[in-house]
C-alpha positions in Angstrom: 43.2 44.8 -50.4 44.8 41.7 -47.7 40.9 40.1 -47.9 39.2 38.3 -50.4 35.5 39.0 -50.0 33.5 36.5 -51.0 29.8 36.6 -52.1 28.9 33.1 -51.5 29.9 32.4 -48.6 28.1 35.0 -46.5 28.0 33.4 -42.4 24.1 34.2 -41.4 25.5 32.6 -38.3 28.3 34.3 -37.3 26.5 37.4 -37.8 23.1 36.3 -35.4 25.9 35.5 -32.9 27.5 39.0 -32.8 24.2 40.7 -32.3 23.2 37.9 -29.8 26.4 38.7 -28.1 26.5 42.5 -28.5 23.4 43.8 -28.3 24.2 45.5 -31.5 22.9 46.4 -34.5 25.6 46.7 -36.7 23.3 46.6 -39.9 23.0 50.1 -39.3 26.2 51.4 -39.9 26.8 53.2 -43.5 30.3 53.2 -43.8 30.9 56.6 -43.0 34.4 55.8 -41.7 33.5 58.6 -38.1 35.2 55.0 -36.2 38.0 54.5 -38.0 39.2 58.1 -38.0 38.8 58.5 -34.4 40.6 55.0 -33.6 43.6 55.6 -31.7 45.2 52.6 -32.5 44.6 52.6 -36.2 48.5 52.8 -36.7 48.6 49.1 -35.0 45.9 47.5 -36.8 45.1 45.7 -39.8 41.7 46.5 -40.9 40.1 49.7 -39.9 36.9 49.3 -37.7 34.8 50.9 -40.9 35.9 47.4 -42.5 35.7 45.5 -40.2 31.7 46.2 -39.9 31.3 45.9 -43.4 32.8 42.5 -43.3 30.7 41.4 -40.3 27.7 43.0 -42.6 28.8 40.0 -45.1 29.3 37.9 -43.4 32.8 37.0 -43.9 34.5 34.9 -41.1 36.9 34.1 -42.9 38.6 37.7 -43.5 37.4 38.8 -39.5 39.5 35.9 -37.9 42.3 37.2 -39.9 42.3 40.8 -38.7 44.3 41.8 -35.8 41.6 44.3 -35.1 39.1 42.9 -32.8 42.5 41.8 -30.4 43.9 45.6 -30.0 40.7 47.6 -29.6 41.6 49.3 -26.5 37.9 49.6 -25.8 37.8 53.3 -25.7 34.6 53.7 -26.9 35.7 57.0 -28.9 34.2 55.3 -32.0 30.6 54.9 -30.5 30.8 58.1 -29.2 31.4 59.8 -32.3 29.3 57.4 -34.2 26.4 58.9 -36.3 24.0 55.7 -35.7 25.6 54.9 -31.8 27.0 51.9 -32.9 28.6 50.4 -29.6 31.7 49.1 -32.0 34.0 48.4 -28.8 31.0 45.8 -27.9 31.0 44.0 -31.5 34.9 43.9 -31.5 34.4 42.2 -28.1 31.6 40.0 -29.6 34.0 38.8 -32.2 36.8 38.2 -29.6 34.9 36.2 -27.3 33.7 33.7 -30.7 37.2 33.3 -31.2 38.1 32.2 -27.5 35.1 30.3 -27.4 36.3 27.8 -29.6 39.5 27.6 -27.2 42.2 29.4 -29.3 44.1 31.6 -27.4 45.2 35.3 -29.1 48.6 34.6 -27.0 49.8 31.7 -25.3 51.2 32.3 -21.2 53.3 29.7 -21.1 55.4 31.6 -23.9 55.7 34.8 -21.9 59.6 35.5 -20.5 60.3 35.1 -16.9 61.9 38.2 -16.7 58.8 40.1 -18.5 56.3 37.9 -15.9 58.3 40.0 -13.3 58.7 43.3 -14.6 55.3 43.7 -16.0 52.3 45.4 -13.2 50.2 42.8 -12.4 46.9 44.3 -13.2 48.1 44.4 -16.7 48.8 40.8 -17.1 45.3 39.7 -15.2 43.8 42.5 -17.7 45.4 40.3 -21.4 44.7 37.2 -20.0 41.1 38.1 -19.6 40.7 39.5 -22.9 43.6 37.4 -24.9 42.9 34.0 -23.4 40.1 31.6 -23.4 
């Protein structure tokens, strides 16, 4: 297990500011794991989304701004569509990416990007990262 829950140090705000910020209730989900098995990138992240809402259920900052997870959603939507309790999880992950960037900390930096990969990469691409990896 990479996260050490822990029981005291449960974040009422953090999780009032993903359901300001979603729209969502994530309370609701019962760990029936429907997201995580239909989560094509589950082979690139670090905690599956099941976990991931059972640590925002806790409360647990802490473990959340350590996962990788929220970063390579691709946004599919495959998980609230299969959902049971149509959980939009694509809209927390976003909730919990935009917390991040709001306090100015970028998920890559530009200025670290190759010339050459500046060049080659399609341009809608880039604009797409930035939006989502930059603040």
């Amino acid at each position: 297990m990479p996260f050490k829950i822990s029981r005291i140090n449960i974040d009422e705000q953090l999780r009032q500011k993903v359901k300001e910020i979603s729209g969502e209730n994530f309370q609701l989900c019962y760990q029936c794991g429907t997201c995580s098995g239909s989560c094509p990138m589950s082979e690139q992240i670090t905690v599956l989304p099941r976990r991931i809402m059972a640590l925002l259920q806790l409360g647990q900052r802490e473990a959340l701004e350590a996962a990788n997870t929220p970063w390579v959603c691709a946004s599919c939507n495959m998980c609230m569509v299969r959902c049971p309790r149509g959980i939009d999880i694509a809209r927390v992950m976003e909730s919990l990416r935009q917390l991040k960037l709001r306090k100015n900390v970028n998920q890559i930096e530009p200025s670290n990007i190759k010339k050459e990969d500046i060049e080659n990469l399609p341009q809608i691409a880039m604009v797409s990262g930035f939006r989502k990896l930059t603040s």
